[in-house]
MMTF fields as JSON, N, C-alpha, C and O atoms, coordinates in Angstrom:
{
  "mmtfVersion": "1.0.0",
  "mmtfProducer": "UNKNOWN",
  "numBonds": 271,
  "numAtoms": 272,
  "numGroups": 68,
  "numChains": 1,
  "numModels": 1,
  "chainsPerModel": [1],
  "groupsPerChain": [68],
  "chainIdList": ["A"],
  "bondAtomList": [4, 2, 8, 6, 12, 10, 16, 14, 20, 18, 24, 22, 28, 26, 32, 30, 36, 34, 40, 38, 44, 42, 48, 46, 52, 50, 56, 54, 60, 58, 64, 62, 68, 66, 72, 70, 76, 74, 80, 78, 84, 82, 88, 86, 92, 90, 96, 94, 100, 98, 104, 102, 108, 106, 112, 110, 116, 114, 120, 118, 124, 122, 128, 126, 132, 130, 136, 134, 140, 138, 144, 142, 148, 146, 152, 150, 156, 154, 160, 158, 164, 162, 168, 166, 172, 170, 176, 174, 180, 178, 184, 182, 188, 186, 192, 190, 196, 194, 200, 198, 204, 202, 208, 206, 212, 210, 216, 214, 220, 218, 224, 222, 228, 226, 232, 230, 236, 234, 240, 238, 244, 242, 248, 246, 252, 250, 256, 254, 260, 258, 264, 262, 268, 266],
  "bondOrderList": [1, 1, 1, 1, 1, 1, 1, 1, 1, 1, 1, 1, 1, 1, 1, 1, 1, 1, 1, 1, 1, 1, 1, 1, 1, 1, 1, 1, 1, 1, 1, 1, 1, 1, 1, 1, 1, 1, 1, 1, 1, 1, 1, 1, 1, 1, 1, 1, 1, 1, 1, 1, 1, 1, 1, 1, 1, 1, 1, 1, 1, 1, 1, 1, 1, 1, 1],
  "groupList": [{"groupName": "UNK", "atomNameList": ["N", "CA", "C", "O"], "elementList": ["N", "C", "C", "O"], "formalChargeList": [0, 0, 0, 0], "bondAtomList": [1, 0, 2, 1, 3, 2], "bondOrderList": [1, 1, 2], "singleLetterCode": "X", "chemCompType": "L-PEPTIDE LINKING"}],
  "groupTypeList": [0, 0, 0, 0, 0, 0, 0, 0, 0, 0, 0, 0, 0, 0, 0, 0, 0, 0, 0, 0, 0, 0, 0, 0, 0, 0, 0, 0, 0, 0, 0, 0, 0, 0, 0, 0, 0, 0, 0, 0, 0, 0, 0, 0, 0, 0, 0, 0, 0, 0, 0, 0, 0, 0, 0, 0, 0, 0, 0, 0, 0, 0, 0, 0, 0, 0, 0, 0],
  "groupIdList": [1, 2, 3, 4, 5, 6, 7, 8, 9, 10, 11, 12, 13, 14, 15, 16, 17, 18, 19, 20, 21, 22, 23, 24, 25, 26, 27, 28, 29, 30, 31, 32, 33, 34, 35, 36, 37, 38, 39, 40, 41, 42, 43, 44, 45, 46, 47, 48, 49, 50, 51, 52, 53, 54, 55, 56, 57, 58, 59, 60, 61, 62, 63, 64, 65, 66, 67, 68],
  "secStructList": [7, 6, 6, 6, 6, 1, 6, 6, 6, 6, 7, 1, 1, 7, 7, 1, 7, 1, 1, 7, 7, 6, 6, 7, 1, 7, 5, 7, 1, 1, 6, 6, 7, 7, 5, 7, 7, 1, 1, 4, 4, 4, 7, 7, 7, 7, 6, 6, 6, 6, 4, 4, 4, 6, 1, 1, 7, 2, 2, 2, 2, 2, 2, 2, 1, 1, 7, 7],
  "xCoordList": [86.758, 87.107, 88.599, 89.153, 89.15, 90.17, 90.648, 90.149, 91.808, 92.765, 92.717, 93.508, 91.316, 91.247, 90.983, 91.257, 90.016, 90.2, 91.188, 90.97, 92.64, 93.828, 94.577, 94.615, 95.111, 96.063, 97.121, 97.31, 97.607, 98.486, 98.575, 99.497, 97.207, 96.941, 98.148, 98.269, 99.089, 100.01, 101.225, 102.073, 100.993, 102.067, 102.446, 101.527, 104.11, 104.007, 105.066, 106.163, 104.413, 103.484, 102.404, 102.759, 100.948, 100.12, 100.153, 100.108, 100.227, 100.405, 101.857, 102.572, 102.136, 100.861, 100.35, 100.863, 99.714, 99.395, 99.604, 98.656, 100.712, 100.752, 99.719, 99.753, 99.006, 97.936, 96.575, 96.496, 95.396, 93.587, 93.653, 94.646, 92.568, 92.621, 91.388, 90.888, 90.976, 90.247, 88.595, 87.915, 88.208, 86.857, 86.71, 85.945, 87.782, 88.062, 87.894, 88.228, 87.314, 87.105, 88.617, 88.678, 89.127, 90.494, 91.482, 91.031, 92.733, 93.654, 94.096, 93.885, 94.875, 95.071, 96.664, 97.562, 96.994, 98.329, 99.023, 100.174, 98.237, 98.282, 96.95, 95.893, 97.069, 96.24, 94.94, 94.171, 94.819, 93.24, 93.4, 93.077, 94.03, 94.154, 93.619, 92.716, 93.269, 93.047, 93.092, 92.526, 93.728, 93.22, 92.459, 92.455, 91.908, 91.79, 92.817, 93.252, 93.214, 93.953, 93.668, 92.67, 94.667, 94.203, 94.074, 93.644, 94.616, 94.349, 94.237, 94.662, 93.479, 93.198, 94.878, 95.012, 95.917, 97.22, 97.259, 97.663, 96.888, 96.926, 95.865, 95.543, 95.526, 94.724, 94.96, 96.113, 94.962, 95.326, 94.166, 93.532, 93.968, 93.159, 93.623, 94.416, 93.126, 93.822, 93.162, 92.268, 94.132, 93.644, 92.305, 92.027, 91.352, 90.271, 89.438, 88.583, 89.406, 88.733, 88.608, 87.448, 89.742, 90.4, 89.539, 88.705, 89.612, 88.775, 87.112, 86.364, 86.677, 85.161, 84.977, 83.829, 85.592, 85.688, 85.455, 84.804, 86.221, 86.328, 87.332, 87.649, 88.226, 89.625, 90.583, 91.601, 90.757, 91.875, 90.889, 89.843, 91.345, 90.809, 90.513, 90.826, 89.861, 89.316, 91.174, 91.78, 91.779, 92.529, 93.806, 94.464, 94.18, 95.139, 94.536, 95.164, 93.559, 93.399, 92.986, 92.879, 92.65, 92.889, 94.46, 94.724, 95.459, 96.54, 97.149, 98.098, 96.608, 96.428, 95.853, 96.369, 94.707, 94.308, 93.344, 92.133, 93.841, 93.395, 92.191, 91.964, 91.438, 89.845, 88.801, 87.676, 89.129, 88.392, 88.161, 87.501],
  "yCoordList": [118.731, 118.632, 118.385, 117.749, 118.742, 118.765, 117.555, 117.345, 116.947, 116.896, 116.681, 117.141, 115.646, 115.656, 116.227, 115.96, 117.677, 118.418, 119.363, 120.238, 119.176, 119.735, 119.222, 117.994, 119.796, 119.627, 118.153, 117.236, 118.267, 117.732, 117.585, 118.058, 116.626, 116.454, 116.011, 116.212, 115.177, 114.63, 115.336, 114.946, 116.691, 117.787, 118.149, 118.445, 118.037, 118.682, 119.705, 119.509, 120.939, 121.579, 121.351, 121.009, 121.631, 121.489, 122.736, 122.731, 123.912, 125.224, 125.782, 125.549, 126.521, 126.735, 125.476, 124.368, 125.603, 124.281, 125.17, 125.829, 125.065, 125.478, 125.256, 125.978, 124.673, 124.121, 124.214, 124.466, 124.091, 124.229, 122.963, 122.492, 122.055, 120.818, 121.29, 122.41, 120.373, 120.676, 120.897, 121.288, 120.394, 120.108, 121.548, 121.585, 122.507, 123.662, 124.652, 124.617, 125.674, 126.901, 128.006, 129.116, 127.833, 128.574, 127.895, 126.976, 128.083, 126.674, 127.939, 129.144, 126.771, 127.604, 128.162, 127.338, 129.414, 129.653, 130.116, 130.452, 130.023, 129.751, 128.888, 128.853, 128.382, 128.172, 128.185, 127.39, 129.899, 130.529, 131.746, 132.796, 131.587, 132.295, 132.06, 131.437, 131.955, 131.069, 132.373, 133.432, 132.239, 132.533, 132.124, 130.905, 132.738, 131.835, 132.29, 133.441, 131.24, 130.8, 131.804, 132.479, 131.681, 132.851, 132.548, 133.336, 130.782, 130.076, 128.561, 127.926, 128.063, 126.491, 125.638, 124.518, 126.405, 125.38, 125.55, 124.522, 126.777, 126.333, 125.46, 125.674, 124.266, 123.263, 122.306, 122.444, 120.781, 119.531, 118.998, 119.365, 117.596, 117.028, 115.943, 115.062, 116.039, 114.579, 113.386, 113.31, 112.348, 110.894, 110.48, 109.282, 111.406, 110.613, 111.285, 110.585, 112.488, 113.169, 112.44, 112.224, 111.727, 111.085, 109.699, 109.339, 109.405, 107.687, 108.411, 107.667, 109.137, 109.509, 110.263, 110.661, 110.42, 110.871, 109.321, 109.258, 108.287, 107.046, 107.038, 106.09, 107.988, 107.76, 107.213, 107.129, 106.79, 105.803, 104.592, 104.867, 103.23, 102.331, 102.694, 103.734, 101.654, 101.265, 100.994, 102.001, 100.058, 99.379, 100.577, 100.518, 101.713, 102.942, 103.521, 103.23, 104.196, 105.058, 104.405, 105.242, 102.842, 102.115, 102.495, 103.301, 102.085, 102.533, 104.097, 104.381, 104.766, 105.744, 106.714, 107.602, 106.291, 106.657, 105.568, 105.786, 104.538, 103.814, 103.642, 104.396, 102.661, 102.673, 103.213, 103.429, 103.413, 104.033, 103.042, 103.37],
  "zCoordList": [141.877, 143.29, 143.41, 142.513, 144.229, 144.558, 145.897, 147.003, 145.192, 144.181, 142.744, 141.921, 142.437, 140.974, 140.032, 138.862, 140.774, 139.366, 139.001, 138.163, 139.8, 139.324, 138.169, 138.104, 137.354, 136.204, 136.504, 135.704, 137.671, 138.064, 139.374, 140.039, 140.038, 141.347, 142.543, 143.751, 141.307, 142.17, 142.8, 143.602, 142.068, 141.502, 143.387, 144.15, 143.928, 145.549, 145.124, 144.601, 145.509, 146.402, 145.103, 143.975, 145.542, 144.504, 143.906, 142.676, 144.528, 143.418, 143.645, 144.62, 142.617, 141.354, 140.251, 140.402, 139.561, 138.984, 137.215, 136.787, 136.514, 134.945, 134.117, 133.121, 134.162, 133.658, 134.066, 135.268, 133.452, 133.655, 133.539, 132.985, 134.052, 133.618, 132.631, 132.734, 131.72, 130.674, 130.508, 129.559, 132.094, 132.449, 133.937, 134.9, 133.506, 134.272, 133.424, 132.24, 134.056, 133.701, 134.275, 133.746, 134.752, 135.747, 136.484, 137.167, 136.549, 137.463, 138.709, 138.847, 139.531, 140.463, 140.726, 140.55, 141.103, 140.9, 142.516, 142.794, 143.08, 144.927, 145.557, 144.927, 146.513, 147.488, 147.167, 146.627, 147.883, 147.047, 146.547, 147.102, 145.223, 144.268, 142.993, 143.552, 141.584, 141.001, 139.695, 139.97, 138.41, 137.123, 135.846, 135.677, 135.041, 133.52, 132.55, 132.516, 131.693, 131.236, 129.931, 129.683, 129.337, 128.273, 127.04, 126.198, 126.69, 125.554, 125.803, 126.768, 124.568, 125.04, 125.174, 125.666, 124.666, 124.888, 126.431, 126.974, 127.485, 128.313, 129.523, 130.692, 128.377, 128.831, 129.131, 128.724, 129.723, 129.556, 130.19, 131.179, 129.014, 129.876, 130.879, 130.546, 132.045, 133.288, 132.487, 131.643, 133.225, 132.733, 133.608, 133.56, 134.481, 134.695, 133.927, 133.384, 133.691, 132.291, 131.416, 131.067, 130.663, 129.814, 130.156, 129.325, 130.613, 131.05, 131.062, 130.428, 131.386, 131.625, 130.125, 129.924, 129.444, 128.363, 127.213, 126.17, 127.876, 126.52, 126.143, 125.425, 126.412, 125.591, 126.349, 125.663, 127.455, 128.178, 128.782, 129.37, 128.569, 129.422, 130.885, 131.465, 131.356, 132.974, 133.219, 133.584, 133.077, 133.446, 133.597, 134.636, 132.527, 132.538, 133.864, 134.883, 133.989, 134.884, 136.178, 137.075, 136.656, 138.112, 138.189, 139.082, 137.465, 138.212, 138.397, 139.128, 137.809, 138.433, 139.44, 140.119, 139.326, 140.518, 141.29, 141.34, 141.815, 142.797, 143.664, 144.61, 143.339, 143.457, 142.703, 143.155, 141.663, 140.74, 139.616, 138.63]
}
């Protein structure tokens, strides 16, 4: 969902977005435009991936994204 399942939610303007986030199948490169990526380097995973994943604390990703 959007904003979080962007690469770089915080990113202004939000597109294009360089990046898939990793729990994405395609990123977006306008609005409503969207491609797939043509290799896993162009992947990243976000830090709430990253926390729902186990690999960043509770405490990294509250300050990032707030209420969570």
């Amino acid at each position: 969902m959007n904003p979080e399942g962007l690469a770089f939610p915080e990113q202004k303007p939000r597109y294009p977005q360089p990046f898939a986030e990793i729990m994405a199948c395609y990123r977006p490169v306008q609005e409503f435009e969207i491609e797939r990526p043509a290799s896993l380097d162009d992947y990243v995973v976000a830090p709430l991936t990253a926390y729902e994943f186990g690999w960043i604390s509770h405490g990294r990703v509250s300050k990032l994204y707030p209420g969570h």
